[in-house]
C-alpha positions in Angstrom: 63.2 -21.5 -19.1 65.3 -24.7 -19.2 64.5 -28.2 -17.5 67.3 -27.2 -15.1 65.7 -23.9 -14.3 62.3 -25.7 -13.9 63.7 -28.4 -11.7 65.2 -25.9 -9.2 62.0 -23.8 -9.6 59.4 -26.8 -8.4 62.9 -27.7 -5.9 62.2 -24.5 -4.4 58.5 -24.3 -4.3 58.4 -27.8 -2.2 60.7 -27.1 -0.1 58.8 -23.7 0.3 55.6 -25.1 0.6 57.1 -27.8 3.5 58.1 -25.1 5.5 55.0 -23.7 5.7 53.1 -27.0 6.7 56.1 -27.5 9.3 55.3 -24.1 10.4 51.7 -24.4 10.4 51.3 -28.1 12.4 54.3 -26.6 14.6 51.5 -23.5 15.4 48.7 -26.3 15.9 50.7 -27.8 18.4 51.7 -25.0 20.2 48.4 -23.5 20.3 47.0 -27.0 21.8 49.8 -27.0 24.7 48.7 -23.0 24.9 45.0 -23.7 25.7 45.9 -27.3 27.4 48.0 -25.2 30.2 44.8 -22.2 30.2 42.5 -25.3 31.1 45.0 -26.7 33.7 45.6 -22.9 35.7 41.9 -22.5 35.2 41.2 -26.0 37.0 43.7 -24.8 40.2 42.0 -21.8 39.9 38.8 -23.8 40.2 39.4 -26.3 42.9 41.0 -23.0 45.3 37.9 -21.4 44.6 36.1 -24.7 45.5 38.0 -25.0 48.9 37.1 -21.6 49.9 33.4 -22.0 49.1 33.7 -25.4 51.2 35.2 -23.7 54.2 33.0 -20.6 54.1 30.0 -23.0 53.5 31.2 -24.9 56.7 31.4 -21.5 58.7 27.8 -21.0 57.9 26.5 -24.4 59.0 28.2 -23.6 62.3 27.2 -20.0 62.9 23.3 -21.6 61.7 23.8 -24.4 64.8 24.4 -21.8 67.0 21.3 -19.4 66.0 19.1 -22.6 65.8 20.0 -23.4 69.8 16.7 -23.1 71.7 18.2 -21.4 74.8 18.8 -18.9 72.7 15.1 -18.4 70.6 13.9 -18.6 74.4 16.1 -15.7 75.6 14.9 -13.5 72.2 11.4 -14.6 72.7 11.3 -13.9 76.6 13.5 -10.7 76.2 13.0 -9.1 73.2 9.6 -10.0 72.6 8.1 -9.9 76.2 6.8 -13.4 75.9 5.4 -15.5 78.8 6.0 -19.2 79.0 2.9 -21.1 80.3 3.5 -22.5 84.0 0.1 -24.8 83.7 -0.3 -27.1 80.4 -2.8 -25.7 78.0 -6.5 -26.2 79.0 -8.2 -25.6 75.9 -6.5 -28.4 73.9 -9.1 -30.5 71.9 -8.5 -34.1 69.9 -10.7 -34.9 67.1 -10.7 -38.8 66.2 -10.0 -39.2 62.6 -12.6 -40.0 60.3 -12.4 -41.7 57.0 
């Protein structure tokens, strides 16, 4: 091979091996911007999901409040359960002092 040949030879393997490297940081950076928009559909998905769990979670706290009313226990208790509400106050009721 002549120094010509040579020349055009190396000429051809730098120029090969730079299109590679462009190619491969151009596939690094597209792969970034790939999983940078993933995380950023994931994080909407995440916050929706978040909203719905707060609404549903406020749901619960009201339909609790309204099982928690006492009219309510008393009408299960008295109805349901046949139980009697005391007219007198209780006559058996005992206080103990506290001793240390």
């Amino acid at each position: 091979m002549s120094t010509e040949g040579k020349k055009s030879t190396n000429l051809y393997r730098t120029y090969f091996l730079s299109l590679i490297l462009f190619v491969g940081v151009l596939l690094i950076y597209l792969w970034g911007h790939v999983q940078t928009m993933n995380q950023g559909q994931r994080l909407a998905q995440l916050h929706a999901e978040r909203k719905a769990l707060l609404h549903e979670q406020d749901r619960f706290r009201a339909n609790l409040a309204g099982l928690k009313q006492s009219t309510r226990i008393r009408n299960i208790a008295a109805n349901k359960l046949d139980m009697v509400f005391p007219a007198d106050p209780p006559r058996n009721l005992y206080l103990e002092a506290q001793t240390k």
